[in-house]
PASEBA-1860 file (N, C-alpha, C; in nm, 3 decimals):
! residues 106
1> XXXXXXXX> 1.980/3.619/4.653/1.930/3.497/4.715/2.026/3.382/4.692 ~ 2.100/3.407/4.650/2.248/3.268/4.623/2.262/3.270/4.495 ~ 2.368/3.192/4.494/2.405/3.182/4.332/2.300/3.069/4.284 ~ 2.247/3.041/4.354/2.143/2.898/4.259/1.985/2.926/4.204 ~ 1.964/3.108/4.230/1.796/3.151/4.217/1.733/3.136/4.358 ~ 1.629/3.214/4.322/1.564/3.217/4.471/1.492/3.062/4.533 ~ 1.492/3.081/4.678/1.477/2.975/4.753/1.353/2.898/4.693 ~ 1.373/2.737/4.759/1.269/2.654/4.662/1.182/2.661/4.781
9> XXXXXXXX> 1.204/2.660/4.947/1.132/2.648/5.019/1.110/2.799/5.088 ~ 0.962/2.805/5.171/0.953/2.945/5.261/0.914/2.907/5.329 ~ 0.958/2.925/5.498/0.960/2.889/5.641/0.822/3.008/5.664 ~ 0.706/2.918/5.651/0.601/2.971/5.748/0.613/2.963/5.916 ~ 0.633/2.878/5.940/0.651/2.845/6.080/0.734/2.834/6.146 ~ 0.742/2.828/6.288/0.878/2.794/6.353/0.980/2.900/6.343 ~ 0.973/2.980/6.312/1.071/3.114/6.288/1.111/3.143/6.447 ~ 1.119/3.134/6.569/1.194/3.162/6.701/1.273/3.088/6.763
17> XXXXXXXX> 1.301/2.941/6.657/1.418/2.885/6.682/1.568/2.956/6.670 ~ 1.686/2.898/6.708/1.771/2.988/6.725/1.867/3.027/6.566 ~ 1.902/3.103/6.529/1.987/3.111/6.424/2.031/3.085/6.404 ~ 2.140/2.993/6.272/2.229/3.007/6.246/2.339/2.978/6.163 ~ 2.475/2.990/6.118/2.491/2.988/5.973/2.607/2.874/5.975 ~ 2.582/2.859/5.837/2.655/2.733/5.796/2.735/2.816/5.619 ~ 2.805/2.760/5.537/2.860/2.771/5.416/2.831/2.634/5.339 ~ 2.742/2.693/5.228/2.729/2.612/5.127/2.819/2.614/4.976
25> XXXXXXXX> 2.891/2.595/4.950/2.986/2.659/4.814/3.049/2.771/4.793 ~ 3.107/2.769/4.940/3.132/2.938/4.987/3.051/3.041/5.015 ~ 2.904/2.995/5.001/2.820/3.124/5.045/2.820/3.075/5.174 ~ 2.746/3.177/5.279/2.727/3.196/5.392/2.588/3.174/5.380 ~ 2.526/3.123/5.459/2.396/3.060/5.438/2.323/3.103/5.622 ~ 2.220/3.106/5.661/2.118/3.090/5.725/2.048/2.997/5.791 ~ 2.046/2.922/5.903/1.972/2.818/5.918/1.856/2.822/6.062 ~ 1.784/2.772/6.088/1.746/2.725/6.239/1.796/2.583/6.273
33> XXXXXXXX> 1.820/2.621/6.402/1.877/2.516/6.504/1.769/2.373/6.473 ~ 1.766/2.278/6.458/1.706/2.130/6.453/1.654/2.155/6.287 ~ 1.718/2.219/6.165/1.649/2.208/6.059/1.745/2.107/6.003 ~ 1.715/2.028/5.914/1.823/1.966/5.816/1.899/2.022/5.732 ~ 2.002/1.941/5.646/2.081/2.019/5.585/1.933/2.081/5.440 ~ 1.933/1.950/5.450/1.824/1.987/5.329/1.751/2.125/5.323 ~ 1.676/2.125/5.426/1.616/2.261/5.455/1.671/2.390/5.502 ~ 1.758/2.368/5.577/1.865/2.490/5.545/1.923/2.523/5.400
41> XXXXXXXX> 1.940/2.448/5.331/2.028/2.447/5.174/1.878/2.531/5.092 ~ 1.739/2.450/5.076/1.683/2.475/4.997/1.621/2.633/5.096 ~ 1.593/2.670/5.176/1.543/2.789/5.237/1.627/2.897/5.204 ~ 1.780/2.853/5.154/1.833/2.970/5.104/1.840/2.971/4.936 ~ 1.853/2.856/4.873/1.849/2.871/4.735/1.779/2.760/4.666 ~ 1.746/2.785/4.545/1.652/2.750/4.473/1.696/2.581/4.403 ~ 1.804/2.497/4.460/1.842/2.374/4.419/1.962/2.327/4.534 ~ 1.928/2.186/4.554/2.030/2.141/4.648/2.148/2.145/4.571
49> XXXXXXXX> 2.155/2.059/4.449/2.300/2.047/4.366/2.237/2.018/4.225 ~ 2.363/2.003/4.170/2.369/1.935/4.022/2.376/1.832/4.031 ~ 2.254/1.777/3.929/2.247/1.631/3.855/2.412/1.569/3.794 ~ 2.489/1.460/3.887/2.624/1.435/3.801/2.607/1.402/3.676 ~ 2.453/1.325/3.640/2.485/1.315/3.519/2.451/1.443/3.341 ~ 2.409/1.528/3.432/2.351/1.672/3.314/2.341/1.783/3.402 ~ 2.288/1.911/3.327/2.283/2.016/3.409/2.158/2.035/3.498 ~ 2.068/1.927/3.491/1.941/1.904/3.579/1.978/1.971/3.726
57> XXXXXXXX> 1.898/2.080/3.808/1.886/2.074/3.909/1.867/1.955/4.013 ~ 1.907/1.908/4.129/1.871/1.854/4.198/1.795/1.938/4.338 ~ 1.690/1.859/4.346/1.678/1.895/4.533/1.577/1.798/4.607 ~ 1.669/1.721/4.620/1.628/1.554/4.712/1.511/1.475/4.629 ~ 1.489/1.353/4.671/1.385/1.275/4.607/1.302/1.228/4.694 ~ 1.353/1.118/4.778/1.233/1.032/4.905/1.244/1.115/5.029 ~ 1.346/1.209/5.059/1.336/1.277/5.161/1.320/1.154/5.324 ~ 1.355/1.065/5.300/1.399/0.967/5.417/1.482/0.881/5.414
65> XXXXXXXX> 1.590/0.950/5.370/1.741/0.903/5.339/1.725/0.729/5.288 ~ 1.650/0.696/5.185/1.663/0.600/5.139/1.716/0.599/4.980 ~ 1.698/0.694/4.894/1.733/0.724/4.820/1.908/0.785/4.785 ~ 1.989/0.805/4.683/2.046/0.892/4.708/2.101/1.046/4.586 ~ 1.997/1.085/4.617/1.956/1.223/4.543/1.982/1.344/4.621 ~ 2.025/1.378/4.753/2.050/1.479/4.850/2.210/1.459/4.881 ~ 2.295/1.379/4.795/2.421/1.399/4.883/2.503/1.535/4.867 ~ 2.565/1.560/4.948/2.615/1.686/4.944/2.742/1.655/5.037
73> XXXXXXXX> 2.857/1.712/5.067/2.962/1.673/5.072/3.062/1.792/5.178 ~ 3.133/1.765/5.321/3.194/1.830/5.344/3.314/1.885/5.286 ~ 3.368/1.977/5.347/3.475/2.022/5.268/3.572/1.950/5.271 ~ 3.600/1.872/5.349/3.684/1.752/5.337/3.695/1.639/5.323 ~ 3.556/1.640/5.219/3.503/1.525/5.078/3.404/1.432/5.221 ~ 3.391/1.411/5.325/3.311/1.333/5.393/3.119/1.327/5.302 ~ 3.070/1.222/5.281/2.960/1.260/5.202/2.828/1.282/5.306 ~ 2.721/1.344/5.322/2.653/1.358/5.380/2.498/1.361/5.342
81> XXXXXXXX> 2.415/1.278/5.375/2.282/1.277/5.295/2.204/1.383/5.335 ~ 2.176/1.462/5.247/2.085/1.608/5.342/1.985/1.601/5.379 ~ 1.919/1.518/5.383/1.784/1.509/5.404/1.757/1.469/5.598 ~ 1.836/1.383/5.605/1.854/1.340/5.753/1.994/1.383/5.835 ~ 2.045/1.464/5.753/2.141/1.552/5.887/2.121/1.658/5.918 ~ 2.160/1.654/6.063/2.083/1.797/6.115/2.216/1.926/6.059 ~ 2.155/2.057/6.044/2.232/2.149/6.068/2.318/2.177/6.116 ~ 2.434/2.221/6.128/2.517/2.253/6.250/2.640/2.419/6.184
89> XXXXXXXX> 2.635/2.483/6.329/2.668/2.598/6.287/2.831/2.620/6.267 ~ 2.875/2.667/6.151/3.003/2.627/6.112/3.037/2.578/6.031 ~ 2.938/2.480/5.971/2.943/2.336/5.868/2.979/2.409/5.770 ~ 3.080/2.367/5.681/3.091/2.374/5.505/3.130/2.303/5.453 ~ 2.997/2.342/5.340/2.984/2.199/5.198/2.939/2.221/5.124 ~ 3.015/2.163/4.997/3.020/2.162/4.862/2.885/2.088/4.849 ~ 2.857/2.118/4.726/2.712/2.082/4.652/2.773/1.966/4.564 ~ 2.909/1.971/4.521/2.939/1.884/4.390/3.055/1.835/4.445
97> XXXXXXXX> 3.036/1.654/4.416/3.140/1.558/4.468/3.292/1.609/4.449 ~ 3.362/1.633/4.560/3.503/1.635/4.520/3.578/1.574/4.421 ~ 3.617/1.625/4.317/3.733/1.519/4.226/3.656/1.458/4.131 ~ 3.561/1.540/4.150/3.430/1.456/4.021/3.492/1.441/3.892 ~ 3.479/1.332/3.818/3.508/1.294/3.708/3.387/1.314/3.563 ~ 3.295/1.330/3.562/3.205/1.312/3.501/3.203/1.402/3.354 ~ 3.174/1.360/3.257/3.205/1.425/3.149/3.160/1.541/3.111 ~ 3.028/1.630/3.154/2.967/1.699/3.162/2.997/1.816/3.267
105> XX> 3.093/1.809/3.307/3.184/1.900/3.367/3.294/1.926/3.302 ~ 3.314/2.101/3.313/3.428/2.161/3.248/3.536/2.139/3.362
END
């Protein structure tokens, strides 16, 4: 189910939207067409990212991009709030800020 434990969310509904995949930290991931990143990320594994400041799981907070607890990051460091971007097939992104400095990282 990913390197992060099994999924935090399960898609009761809506399952005949169209497929399709995106890369999250090099995995190959799963999505439907109009889901967010958010919900694509958590439908495949069990945490959006790491807390920068400890090893705390993250996976979003206000869920209406007012907060910022969902960022997640293209591969070419662009930052992206997951909660209010849509999916898109192709996308890859890192869970953990490029070039992160933080002491709690090896």
């Amino acid at each position: 189910m990913g390197s992060s434990g099994q999924a935090r969310f399960i898609r009761l509904g809506e399952t005949s939207r169209a497929r399709i995949a995106l890369t999250v930290d090099g995995e190959t991931i799963e999505a439907l067409e109009g889901d967010s990143l958010l919900v694509a990320i958590l439908t495949a594994r069990g945490r959006l990212r790491r807390s920068e400041f400890g090893p705390e799981a993250r996976s979003g907070f206000c869920l209406m991009a007012a907060c910022q607890d969902c960022w997640v990051w293209t591969a070419d460091g662009h930052r992206l709030r997951a909660c209010d971007t849509p999916a898109r097939a192709g996308l890859s992104l890192v869970t953990e800020q490029p070039e992160l400095s933080w002491p709690n990282r090896a």
